[in-house]
C-alpha positions in Angstrom: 0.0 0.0 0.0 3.0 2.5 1.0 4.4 1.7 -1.9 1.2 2.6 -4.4 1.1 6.1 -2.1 4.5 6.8 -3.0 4.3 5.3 -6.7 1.1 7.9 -6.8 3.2 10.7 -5.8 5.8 10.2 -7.9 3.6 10.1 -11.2 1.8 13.1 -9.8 5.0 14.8 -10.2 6.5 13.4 -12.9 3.7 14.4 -15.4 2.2 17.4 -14.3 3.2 20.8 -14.2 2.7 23.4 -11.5 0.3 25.2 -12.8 -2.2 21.7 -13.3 -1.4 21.2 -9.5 -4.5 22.3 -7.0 -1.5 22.9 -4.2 0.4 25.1 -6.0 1.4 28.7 -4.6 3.5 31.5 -6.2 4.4 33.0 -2.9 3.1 30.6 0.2 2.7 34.1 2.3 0.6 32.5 4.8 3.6 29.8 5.9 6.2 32.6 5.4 3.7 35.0 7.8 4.0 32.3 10.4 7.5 30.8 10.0 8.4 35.1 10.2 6.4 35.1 13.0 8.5 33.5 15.5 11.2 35.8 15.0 13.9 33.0 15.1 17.5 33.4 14.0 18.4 32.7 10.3 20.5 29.6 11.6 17.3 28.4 13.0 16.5 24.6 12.0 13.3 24.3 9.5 11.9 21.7 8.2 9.1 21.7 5.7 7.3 18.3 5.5 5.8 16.9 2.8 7.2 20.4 0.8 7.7 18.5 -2.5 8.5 21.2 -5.0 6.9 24.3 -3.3 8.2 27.4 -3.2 8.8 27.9 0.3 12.3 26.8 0.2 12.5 29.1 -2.3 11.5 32.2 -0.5 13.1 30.8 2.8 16.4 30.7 0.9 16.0 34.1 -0.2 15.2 35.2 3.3 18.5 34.3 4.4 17.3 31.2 6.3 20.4 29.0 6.0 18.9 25.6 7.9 16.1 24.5 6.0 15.6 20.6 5.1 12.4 19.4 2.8 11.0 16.0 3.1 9.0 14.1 1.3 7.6 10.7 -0.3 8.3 12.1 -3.7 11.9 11.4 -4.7 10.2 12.5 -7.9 9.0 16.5 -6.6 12.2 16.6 -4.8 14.4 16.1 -7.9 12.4 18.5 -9.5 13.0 21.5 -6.2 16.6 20.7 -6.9 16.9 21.5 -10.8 14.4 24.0 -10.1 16.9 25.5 -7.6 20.1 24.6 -9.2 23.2 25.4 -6.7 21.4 27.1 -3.9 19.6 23.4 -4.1 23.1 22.7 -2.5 22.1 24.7 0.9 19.8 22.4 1.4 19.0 19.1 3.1 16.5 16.9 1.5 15.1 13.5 2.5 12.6 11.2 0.7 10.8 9.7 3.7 6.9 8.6 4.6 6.3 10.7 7.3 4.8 8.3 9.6 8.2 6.7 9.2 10.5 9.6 9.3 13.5 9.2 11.8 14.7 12.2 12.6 18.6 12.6 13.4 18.4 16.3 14.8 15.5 18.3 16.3 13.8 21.6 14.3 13.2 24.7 15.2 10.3 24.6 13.4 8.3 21.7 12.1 6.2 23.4 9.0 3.7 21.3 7.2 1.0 22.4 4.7 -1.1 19.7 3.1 0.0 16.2 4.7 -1.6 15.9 8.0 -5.1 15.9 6.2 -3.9 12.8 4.0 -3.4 10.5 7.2 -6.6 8.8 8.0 -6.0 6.1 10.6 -5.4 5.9 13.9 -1.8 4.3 13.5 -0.8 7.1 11.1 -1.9 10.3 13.2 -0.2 8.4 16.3 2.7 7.8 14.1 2.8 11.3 13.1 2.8 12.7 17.0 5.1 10.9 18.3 7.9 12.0 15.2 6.6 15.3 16.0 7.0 15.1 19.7 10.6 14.3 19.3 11.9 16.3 16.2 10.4 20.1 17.6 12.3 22.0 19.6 10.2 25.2 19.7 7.4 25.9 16.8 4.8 23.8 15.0 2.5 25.0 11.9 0.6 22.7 10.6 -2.2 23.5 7.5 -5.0 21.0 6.6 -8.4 21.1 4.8 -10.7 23.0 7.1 -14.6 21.8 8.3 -15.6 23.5 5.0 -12.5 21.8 2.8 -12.9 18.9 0.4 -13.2 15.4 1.3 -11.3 13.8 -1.1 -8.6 14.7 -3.7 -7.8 12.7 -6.9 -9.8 9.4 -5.2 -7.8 10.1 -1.9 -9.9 10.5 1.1 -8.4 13.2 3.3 -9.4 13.8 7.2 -10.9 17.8 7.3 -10.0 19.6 10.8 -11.9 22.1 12.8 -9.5 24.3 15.6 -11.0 22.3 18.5 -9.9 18.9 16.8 -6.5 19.9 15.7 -5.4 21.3 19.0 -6.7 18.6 20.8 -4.4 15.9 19.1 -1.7 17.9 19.9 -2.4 19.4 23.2 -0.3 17.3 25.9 2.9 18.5 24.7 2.1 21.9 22.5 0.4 24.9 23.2 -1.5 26.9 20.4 -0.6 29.8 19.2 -3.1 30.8 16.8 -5.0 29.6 13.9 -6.7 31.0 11.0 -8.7 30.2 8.2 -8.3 31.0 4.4 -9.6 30.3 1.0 -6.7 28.7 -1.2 -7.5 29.8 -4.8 -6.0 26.8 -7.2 -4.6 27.6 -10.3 -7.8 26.3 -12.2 -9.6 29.5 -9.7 -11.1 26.8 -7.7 -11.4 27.6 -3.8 -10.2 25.5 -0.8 -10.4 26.2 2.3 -7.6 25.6 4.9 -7.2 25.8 8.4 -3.6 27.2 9.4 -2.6 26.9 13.0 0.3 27.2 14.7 2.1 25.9 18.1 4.9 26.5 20.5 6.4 22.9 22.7 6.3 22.7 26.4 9.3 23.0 27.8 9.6 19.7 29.3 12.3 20.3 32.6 14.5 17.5 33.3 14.4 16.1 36.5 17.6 15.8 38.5 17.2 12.7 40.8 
């Protein structure tokens, strides 16, 4: 099955342009508004999951951010980010991974994902996705899924919507919201979709000294 998701991807990529994907953004100002939020360093650790060949690296890069890694399933989108980007491609760490079975070998600043959570639908997935998550932030979480009013489905795939209450509470014994907000994503066939963006800040967990 992992392997048909990833197979899927792949030919997604392979054979269609930006402008015939429903994701696509120009500018992703709403990630770069949050991301800027935090007012980190430009050394700070990012990580962009599921990123594929968005342009957030992009724009990250030419922020001056200087940390950034991009994950995802598609070997395929990622190739594409890199010829895309040529040599600044070379500032940049990237790893093909599932993301329920991602094994982090660092921990991030901020963990940034726009468009993957929706897409796991089982328990075992969303658990598999917290606890990766627990252990790869150190400080920030945004995470963007289909809102309450979002699709159901894309391309035959079902995807889970979120409301605030039910994103917050998966995450609530170890991260504190911030803030969330709603928008209309307009694809490039001037479709709408409508997202919920939230964003989250770890407990700091104290070590106890026995």
């Amino acid at each position: 099955m992992k392997e048909n998701i990833k197979a899927l991807w792949d030919e997604v990529y392979r054979y269609k342009t930006a402008d015939q994907l429903s994701w696509t953004q120009p500018i992703p100002q709403t990630s770069l508004n949050f991301i800027n939020s935090f007012n980190l360093s430009k050394n700070a650790g990012i990580i962009d999951i599921g990123g594929g060949d968005s342009k957030l690296v992009d724009c990250l890069l030419a922020d001056g951010y200087r940390n950034i890694t991009v994950l995802d399933i598609s070997e395929t989108a990622l190739e594409k980010a890199q010829k895309r980007l040529g040599k600044k491609g070379k500032q940049v760490k990237w790893i093909v991974s599932d993301v329920t079975e991602f094994q982090p070998e660092g921990i991030y600043d901020i963990w940034h994902d726009r468009a993957v959570f929706h897409f796991l639908t089982t328990r075992h997935q969303i658990a598999a996705y917290q606890d990766i998550a627990i252990r790869a932030i150190a400080n920030y979480m945004i995470i963007g899924t289909f809102s309450e009013n979002g699709p159901r489905q894309w391309s035959g795939l079902p995807v889970k919507p979120y409301s605030e209450n039910e994103l917050q509470s998966l995450f609530n014994s170890n991260f504190k919201k911030i803030r969330c907000i709603n928008e209309d994503h307009v694809t490039p066939f001037q479709t709408k979709q409508n997202f919920l963006f939230c964003s989250f800040q770890k407990f700091y967990q104290p070590v106890l000294i026995l």
